[in-house]
BALOBA-1460 file (C-alpha; in Angstrom, 3 decimals):
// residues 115
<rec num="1" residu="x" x="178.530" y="-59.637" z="134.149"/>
<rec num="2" residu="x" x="179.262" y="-62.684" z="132.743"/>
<rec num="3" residu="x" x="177.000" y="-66.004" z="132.924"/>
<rec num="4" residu="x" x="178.759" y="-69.734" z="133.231"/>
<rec num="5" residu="x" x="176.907" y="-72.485" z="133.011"/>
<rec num="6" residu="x" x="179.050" y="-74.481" z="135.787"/>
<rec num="7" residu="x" x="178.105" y="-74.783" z="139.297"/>
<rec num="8" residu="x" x="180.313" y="-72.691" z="141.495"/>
<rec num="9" residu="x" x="182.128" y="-76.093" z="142.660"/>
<rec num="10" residu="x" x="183.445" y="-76.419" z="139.298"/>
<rec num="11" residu="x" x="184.423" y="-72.997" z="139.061"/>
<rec num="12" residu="x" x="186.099" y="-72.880" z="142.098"/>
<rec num="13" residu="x" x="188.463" y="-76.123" z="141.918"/>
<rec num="14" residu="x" x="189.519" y="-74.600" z="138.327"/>
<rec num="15" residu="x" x="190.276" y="-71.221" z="139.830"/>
<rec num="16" residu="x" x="191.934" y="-72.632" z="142.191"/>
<rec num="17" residu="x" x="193.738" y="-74.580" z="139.929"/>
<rec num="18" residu="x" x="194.622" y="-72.054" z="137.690"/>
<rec num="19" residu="x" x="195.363" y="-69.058" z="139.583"/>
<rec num="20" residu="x" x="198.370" y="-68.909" z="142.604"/>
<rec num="21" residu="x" x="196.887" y="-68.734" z="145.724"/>
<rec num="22" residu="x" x="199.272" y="-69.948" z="147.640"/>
<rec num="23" residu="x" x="199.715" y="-66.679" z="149.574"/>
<rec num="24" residu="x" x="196.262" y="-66.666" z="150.929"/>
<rec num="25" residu="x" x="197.042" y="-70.081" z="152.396"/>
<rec num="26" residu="x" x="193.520" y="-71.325" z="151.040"/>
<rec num="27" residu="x" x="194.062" y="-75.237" z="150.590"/>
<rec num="28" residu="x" x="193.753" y="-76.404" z="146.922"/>
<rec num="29" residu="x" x="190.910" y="-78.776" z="146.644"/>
<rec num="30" residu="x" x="191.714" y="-82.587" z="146.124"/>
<rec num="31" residu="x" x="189.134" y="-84.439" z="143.507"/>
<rec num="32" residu="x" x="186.921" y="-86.032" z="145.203"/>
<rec num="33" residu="x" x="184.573" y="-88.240" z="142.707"/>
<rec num="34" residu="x" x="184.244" y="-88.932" z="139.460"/>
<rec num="35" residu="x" x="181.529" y="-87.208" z="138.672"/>
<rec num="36" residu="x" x="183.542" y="-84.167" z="139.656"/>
<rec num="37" residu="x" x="186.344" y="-84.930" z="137.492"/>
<rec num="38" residu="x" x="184.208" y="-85.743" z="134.414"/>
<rec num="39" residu="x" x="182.658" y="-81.747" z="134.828"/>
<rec num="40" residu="x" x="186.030" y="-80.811" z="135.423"/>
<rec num="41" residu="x" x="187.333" y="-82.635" z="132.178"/>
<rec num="42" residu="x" x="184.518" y="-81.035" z="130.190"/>
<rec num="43" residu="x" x="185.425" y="-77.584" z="131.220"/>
<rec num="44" residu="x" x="188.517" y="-78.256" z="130.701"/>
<rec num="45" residu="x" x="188.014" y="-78.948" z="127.398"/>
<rec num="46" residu="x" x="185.612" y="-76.073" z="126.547"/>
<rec num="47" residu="x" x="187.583" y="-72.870" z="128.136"/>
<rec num="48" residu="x" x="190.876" y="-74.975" z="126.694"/>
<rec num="49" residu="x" x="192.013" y="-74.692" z="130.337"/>
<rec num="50" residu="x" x="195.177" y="-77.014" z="130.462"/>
<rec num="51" residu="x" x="196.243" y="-76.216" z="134.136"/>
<rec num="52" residu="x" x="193.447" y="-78.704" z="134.879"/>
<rec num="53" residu="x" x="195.274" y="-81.678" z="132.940"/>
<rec num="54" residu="x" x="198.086" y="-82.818" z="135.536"/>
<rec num="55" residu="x" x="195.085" y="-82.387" z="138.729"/>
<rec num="56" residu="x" x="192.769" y="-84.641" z="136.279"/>
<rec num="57" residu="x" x="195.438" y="-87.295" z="134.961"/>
<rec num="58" residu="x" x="196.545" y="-87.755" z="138.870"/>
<rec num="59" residu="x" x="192.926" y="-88.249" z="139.778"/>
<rec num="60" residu="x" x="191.952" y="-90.561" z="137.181"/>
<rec num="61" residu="x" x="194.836" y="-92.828" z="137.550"/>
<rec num="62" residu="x" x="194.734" y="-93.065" z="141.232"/>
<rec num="63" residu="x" x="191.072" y="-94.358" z="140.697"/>
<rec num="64" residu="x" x="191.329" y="-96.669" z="138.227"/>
<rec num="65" residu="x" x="191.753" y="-99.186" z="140.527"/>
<rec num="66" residu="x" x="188.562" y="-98.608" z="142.795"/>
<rec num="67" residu="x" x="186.189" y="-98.085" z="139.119"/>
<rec num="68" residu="x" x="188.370" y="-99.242" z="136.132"/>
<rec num="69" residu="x" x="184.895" y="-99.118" z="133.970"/>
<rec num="70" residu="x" x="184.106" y="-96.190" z="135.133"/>
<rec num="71" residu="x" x="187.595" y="-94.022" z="134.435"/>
<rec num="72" residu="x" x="187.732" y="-95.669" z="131.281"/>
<rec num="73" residu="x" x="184.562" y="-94.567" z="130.059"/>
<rec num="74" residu="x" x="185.184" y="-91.137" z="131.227"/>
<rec num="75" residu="x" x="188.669" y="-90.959" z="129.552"/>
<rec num="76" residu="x" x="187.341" y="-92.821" z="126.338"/>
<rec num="77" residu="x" x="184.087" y="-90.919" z="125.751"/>
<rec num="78" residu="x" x="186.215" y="-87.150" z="126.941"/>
<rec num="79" residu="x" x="187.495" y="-84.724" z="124.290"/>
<rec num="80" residu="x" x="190.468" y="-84.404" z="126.404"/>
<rec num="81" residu="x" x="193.268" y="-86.249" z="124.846"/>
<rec num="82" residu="x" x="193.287" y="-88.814" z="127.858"/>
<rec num="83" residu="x" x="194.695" y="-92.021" z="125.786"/>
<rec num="84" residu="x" x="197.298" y="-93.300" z="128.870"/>
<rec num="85" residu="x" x="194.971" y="-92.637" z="131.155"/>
<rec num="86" residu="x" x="191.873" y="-94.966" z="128.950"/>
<rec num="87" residu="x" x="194.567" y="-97.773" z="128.200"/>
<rec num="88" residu="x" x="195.254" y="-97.920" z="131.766"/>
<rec num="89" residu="x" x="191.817" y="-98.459" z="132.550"/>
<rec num="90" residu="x" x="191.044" y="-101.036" z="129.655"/>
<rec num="91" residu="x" x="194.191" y="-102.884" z="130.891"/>
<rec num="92" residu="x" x="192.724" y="-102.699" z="134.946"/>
<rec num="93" residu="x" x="189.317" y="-104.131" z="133.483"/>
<rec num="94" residu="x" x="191.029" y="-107.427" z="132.180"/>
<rec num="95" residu="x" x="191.246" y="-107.959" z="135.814"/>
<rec num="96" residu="x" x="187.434" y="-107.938" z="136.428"/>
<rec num="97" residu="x" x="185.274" y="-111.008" z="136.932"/>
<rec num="98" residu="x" x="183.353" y="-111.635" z="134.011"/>
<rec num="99" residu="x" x="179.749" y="-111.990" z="136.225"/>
<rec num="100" residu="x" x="178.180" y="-108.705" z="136.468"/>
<rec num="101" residu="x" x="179.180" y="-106.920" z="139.791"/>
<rec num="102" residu="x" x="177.676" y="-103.833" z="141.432"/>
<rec num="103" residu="x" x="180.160" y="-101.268" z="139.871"/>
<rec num="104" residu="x" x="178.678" y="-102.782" z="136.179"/>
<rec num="105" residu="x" x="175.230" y="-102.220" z="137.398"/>
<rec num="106" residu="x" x="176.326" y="-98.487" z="138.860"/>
<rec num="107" residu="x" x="178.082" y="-97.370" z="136.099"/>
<rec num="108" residu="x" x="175.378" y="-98.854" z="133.535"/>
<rec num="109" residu="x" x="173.043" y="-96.281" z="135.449"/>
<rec num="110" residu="x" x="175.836" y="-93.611" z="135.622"/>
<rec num="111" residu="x" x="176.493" y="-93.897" z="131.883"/>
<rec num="112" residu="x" x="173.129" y="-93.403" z="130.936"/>
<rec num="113" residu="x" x="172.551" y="-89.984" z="133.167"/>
<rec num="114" residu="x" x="174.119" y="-86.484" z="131.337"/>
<rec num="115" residu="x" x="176.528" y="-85.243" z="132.919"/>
């Protein structure tokens, strides 16, 4: 018996990821949040699972437009080599208003919780 410390969402979007399924006709489950991706990212990086990358890299980027701050902090702070992904983000924030909005004040609170 082994023991993971992930929650069996985690483990089931990676095996599912990772692992052709295709046969059993079981959907492949779409990202959903970014606290999601930011476990995902993690054990991506721990169990050096790079099947996860492409799934990730699509998520982040189609997000950064809804939570620039947010992706970027999750690609800048990750051990995942996600450079592209962070300079898109830092480019998107440029386009923020410079008064403090609800996504500062979320992600302030979201920054500040371990993941």
């Amino acid at each position: 018996m082994l023991y993971l410390a992930e929650d069996s969402e985690t483990l089931d979007f990676a095996l599912r990821h990772c692992y052709c399924i295709r046969r059993l006709e079981l959907p492949t489950p779409e990202l959903s949040s970014l606290r999601v991706a930011r476990v995902l990212l993690e054990f991506a990086h721990k169990y050096n699972v790079d099947a996860l990358g492409p799934s990730l890299t699509h998520f982040f980027v189609g997000a950064i437009k809804d939570d620039p701050v947010g992706i970027y902090a999750s690609a800048l702070t990750s051990k995942y080599q996600c450079e592209d992904v962070s300079s898109a983000a830092a480019r998107a924030c440029l386009n923020l208003p410079l008064s403090p909005s609800s996504r500062l004040r979320n992600w302030r609170s979201f920054s500040s919780s371990p993941l």
